[in-house]
C-alpha positions in Angstrom: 66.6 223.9 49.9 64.4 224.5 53.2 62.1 222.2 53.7 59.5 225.1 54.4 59.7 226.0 50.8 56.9 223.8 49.0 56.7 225.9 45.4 58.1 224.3 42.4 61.9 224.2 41.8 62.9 227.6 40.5 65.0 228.4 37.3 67.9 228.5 39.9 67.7 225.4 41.2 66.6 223.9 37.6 70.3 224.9 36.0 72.2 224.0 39.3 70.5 220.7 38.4 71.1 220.7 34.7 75.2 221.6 36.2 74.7 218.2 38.2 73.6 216.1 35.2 75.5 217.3 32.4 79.1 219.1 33.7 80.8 221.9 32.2 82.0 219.7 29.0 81.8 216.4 27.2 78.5 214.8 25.8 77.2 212.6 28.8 74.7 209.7 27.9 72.0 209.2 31.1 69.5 206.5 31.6 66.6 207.4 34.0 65.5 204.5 35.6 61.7 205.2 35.7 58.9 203.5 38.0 56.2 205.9 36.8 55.7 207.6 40.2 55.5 211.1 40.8 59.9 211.0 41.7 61.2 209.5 38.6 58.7 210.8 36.2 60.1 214.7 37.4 63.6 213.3 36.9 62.4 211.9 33.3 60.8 215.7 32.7 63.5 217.5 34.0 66.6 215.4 33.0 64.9 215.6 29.0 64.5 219.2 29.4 68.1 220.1 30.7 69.4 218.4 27.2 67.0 220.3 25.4 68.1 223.5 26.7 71.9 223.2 27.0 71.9 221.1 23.5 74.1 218.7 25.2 74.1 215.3 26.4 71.5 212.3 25.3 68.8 210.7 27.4 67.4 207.3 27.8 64.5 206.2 30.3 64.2 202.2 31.7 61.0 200.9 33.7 61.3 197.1 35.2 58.1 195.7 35.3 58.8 193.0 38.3 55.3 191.5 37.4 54.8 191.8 41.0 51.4 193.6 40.7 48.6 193.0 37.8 49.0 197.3 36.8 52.6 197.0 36.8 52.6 196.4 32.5 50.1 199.0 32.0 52.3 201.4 34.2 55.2 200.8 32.1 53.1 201.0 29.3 52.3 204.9 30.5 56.1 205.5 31.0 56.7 204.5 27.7 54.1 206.7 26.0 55.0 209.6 28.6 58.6 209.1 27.4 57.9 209.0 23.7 55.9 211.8 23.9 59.5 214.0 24.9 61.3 212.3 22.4 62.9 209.8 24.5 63.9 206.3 23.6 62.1 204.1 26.2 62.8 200.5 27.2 60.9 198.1 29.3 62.5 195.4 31.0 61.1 192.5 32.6 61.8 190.3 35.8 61.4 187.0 34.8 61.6 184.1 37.4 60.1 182.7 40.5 59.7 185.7 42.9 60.5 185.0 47.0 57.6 185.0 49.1 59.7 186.9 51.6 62.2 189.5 51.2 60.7 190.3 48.3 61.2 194.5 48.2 65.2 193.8 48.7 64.5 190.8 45.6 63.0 193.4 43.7 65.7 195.9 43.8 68.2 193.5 43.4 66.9 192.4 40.0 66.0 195.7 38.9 69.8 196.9 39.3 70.5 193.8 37.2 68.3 194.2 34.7 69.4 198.4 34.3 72.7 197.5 34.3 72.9 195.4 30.8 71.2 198.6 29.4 73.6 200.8 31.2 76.6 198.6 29.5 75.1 197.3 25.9 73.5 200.5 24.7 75.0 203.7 26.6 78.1 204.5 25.4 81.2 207.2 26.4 80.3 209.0 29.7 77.3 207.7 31.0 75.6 207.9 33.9 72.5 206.0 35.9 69.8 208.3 37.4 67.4 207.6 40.1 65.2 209.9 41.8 65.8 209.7 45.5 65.0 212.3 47.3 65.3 213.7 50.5 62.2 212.1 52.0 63.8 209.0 51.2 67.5 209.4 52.8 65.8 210.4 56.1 63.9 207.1 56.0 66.8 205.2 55.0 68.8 206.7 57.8 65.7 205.9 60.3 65.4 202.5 59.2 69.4 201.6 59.3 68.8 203.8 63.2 66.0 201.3 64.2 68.8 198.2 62.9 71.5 199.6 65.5 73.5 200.3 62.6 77.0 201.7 62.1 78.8 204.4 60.7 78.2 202.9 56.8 74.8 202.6 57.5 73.8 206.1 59.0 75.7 206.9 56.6 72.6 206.9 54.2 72.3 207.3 50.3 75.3 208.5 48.6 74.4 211.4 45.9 77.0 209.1 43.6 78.2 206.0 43.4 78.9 202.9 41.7 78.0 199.5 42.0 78.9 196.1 40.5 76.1 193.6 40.2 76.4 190.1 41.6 76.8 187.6 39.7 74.7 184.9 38.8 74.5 181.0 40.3 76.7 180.1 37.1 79.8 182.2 38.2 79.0 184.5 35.1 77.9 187.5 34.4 74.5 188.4 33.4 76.0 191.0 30.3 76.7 189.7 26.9 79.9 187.3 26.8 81.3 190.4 24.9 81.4 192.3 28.1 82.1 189.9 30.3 85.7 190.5 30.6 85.8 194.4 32.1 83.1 193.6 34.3 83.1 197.6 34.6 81.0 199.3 37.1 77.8 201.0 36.9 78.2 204.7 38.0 74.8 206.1 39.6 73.9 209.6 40.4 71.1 210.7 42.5 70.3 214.5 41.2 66.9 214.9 43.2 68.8 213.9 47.2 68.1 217.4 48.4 64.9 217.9 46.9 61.7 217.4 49.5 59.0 215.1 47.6 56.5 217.9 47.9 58.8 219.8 45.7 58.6 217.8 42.5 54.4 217.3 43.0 54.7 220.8 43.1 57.2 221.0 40.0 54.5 218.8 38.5 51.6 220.1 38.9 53.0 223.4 37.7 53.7 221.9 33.9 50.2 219.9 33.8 52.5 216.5 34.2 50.7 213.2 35.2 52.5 210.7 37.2 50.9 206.7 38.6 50.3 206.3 42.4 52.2 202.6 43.5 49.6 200.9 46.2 52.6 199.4 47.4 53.6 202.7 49.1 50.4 203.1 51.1 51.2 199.5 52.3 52.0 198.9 55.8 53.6 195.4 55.6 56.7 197.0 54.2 59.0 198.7 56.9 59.6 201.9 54.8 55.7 202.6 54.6 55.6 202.3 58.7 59.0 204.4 58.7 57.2 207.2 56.5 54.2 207.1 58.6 56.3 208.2 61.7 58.3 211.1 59.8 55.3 213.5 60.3 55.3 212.8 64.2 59.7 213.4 64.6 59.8 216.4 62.7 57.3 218.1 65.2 60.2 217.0 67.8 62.8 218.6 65.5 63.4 215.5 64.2 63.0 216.9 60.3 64.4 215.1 57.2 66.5 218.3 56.7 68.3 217.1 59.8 68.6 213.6 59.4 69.9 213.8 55.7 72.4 216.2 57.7 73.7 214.5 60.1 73.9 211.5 57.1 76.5 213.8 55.0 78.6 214.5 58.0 78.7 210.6 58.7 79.6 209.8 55.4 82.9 211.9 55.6 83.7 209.9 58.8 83.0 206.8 56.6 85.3 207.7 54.2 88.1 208.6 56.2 87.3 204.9 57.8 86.9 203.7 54.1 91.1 205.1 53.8 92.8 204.1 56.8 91.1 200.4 55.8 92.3 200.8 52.5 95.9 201.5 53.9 96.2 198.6 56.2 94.8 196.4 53.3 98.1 197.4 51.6 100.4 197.3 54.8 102.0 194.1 54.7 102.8 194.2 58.4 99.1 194.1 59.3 98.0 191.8 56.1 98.8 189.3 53.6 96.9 188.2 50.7 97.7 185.3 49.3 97.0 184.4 45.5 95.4 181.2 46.6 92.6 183.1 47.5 93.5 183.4 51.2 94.5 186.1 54.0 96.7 186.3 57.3 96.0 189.5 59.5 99.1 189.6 61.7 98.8 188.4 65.4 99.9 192.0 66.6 96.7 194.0 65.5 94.5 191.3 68.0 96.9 191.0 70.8 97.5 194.4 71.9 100.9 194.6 70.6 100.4 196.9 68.0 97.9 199.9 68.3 98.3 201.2 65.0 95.0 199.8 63.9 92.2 201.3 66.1 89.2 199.2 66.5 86.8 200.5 63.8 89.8 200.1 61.2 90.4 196.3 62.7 86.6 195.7 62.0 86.7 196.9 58.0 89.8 195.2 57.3 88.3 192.3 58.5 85.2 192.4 57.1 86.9 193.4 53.4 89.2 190.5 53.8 86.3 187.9 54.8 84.3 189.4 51.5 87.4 188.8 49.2 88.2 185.4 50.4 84.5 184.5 50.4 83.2 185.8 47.6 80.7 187.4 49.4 78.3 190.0 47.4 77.0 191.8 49.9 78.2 193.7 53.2 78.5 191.8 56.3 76.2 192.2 59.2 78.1 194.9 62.2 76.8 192.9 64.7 78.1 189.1 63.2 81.5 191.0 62.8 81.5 192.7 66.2 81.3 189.0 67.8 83.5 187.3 65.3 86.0 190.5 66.4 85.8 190.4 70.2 86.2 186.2 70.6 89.3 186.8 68.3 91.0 189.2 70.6 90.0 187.7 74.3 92.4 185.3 75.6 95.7 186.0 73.3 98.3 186.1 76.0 101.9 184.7 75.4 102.1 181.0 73.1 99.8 179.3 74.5 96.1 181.0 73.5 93.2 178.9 73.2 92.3 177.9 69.7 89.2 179.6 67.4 87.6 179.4 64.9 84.1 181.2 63.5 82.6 181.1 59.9 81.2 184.4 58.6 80.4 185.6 54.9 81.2 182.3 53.2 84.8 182.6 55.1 86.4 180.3 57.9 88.0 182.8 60.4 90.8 180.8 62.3 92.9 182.1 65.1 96.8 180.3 64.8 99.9 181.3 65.9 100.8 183.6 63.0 97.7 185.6 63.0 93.8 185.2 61.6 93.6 183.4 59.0 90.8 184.0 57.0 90.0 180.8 54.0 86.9 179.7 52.0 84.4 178.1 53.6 84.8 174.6 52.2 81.2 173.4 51.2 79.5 176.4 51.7 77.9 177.7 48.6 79.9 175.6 46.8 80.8 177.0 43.2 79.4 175.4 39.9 81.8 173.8 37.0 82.9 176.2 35.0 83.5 175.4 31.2 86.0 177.9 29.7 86.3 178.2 26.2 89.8 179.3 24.0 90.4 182.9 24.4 87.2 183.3 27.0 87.6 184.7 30.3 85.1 183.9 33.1 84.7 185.0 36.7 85.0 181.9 38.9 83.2 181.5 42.4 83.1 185.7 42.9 86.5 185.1 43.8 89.2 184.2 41.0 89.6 185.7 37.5 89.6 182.8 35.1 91.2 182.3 31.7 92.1 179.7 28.9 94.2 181.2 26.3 93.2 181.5 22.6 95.9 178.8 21.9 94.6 176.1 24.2 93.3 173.5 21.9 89.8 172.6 23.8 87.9 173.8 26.3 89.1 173.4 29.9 87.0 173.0 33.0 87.0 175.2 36.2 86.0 173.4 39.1 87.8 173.1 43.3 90.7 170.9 43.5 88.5 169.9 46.1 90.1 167.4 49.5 91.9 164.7 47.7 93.6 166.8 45.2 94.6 169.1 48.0 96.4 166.8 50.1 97.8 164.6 47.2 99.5 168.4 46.3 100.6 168.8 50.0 102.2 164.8 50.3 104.4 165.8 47.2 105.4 169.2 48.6 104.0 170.2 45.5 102.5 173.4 47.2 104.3 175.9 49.9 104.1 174.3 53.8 101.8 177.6 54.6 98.9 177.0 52.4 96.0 175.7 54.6 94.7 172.7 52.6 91.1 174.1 53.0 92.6 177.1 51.1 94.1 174.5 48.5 90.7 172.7 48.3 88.7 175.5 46.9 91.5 176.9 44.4 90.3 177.2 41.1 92.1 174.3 39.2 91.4 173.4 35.6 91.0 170.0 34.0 90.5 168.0 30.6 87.7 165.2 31.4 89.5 164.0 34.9 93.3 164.9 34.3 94.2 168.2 36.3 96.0 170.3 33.7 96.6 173.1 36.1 96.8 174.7 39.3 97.6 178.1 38.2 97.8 180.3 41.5 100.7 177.8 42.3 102.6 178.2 39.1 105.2 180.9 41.0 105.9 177.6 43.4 106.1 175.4 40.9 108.6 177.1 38.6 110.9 177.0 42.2 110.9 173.5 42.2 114.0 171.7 41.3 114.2 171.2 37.8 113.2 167.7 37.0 109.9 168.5 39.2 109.0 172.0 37.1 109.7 169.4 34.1 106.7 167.3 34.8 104.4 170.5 35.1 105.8 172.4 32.1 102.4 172.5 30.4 100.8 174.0 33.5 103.6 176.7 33.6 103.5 177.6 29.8 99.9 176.4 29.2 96.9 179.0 28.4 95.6 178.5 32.4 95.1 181.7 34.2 93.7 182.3 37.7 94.1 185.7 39.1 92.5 186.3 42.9 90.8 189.4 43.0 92.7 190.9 45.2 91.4 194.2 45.8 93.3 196.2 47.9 91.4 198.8 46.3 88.5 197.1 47.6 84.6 199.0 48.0 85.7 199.4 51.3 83.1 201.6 52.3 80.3 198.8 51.6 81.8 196.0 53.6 79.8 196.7 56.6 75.9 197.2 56.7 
């Protein structure tokens, strides 16, 4: 679509976009996630009337109300009744809780994923999809504000047309979704019909079927850097700078990102440049820092270290380039023969460590230290973003997740009761399960135990057959194309 072209969307266009939404086959289930702006109410419209005209599908519209604004429950109020009005079941969902004096647009969206994704899971079922109403105005000011950061590949990048997303989770270590659903933890798969589409398009598009839609104050408000971005749009694109070019040049980085995204995902699984360890710890070899091995180029170096430092740390969100840039260059200067000078940075919840095997990359001890976990028979639980965490249906109480923490660490390494290679800061914040103050288990070191000679494995026989599982999410198939902002 040119941008020169401000008439409504044409019945063309309108059953290329019903194609987007609905496929060839198969019933698909969508939730709209509507503000009540001019955007997501022509998504509502248009979504609703390419099920009505194909007979296929179902549709469901959300609003959050983040309370941030004394209209915002009247607006979602008018959603509601706009929605009704089509036939569509409507839900409003509220952001409860303190709100952050700063940061709060990044808060906001934050929450509001949260809050569309228990809908997305508890009442969409089969193949379902989550719809927002980007358009093209907006990927040229995300790739304008990401430009003005000084920021990479990933985030020039811009707005992906689909994707998915798993939502953090919360300060207990669980889940925010029904204990029911805990356990898949499944992703929420988002699709962004309206990327292409100029703004002006879908006022047009509106105005032509009589449609009301609610103005946000917040978007005329120039404490918030997308409102100053916007207001500079108008001034580029009489440089040639035009959203149609910018939202260009963002498709053709994404394929460079992905082909990053799959070299990454190869060394990740090459165990001559990595090894993951199921204590929830990670070595990358010596010879992809020292010069000795040129297999890994320097882009590919910087996203296997960045996934590796959000495995091991648990951390939800990408890393900052410029952190990982200096974190990546004070690795590699000064590694000549044996004797290189010592290093080690912290980054992402991780300790970064420079030894004579390699980088090795552990949990931050006493950083964002995780909460006690209590696990119930037959429960499973996601411990400190890191470890999968489960006490079998035959356990006969409730078990306890918590650190082994310092002392239990090096009481473990004084009875070579754990392999001479685990760091004991590694050991330290491995998931380990107890009854009151009696450790019952240590499950990411069962394989080593069951080596031990056999009078040792005796004394730990209940750890090794007992209902304690810890699995480290170790995702070579990690989002590697989010690890770096």
């Amino acid at each position: 679509m040119s941008e020169a072209d401000e008439g409504p969307l044409t019945d063309a266009e309108l059953a290329a976009f019903a194609q987007r939404l609905l496929g060839s086959d198969g019933d698909r289930h969508l939730l709209v996630a509507v503000s009540g702006g001019v955007d997501s109410m022509a998504l509502m419209h248009l979504a609703a009337e390419a099920v009505r005209k194909t007979g296929r599908g179902r549709v469901m519209a959300a609003t959050v109300d983040h309370g941030l604004r004394p209209e915002s429950a009247d607006e979602a109020r008018f959603v509601a009744e706009q929605a009704q009005r089509i036939g569509l079941v409507h839900r409003t969902l509220v952001w409860h809780g303190v709100k952050p004096s700063t940061g709060i647009q990044a808060a906001a969206r934050n929450a509001r994923y949260h809050l569309l994704a228990q809908v997305y899971h508890s009442e969409l079922c089969g193949r379902k999809t989550l719809l927002t109403a980007h358009t093209l105005d907006d990927q040229a000011e995300t790739v304008l504000m990401r430009l003005a950061r000084g920021s990479g590949v990933e985030g020039l990048s811009g707005i992906g047309e689909f994707e998915s997303f798993k939502f953090d989770v919360d300060e207990r270590n669980q889940s925010p979704l029904p204990a029911a659903l805990r356990r898949l933890e499944q992703p929420v798969g988002i699709l962004r019909p309206l990327l292409h589409v100029p703004k002006s398009r879908l006022i047009a598009t509106m105005r032509a079927r009589g449609l009301t839609w609610i103005e946000d104050p917040s978007n005329e408000n120039a404490e918030f850097e997308r409102v100053r971005i916007r207001g500079s749009v108008a001034a580029l694109q009489e440089l040639g700078l035009t959203s149609d070019a910018l939202a260009r040049s963002a498709r053709r980085l994404r394929s460079v990102r992905d082909a990053l995204a799959e070299l990454t995902l190869r060394a990740l699984n090459d165990p001559a440049f990595v090894r993951i360890d199921p204590l929830g710890f990670a070595v990358m070899d010596r010879r992809v820092w020292s010069g000795r091995d040129d297999r890994l180029v320097e882009p590919v170096q910087l996203r296997v270290l960045a996934a590796l430092v959000r495995m091991v740390g648990g951390m939800p969100r990408p890393l900052s380039l410029a952190s990982l840039e200096d974190v990546a260059r004070q690795i590699s200067i000064g590694w000549h023969g044996t004797s290189e000078p010592s290093f080690a940075a912290t980054l992402g919840h991780s300790k970064i460590e420079r030894t004579a095997e390699g980088v090795v990359i552990v949990r931050e001890a006493g950083r964002r230290a995780p909460a006690r976990l209590v696990v119930n028979p037959g429960q499973s639980e996601i411990w400190d973003h890191r470890f999968f965490v489960n006490v079998g249906a035959w356990s006969p109480a409730a078990l306890e997740v918590r650190e082994l923490g310092e002392a239990g660490a090096r009481a473990l390494k004084a009875d070579g009761l754990c392999p001479a290679s685990a760091p004991v800061a590694a050991l330290r914040c491995a998931p380990a399960f107890f009854d009151g103050e009696r450790l019952v288990a240590v499950p990411s070191l069962a394989e080593h135990w069951r080596r031990l000679d056999p009078e040792a494995a005796a004394r730990f026989a209940p750890a090794l057959e007992g209902p304690c599982v810890s699995t480290f999410q170790d995702h070579r198939s990690y989002e590697t194309t989010e690890v770096i902002d």
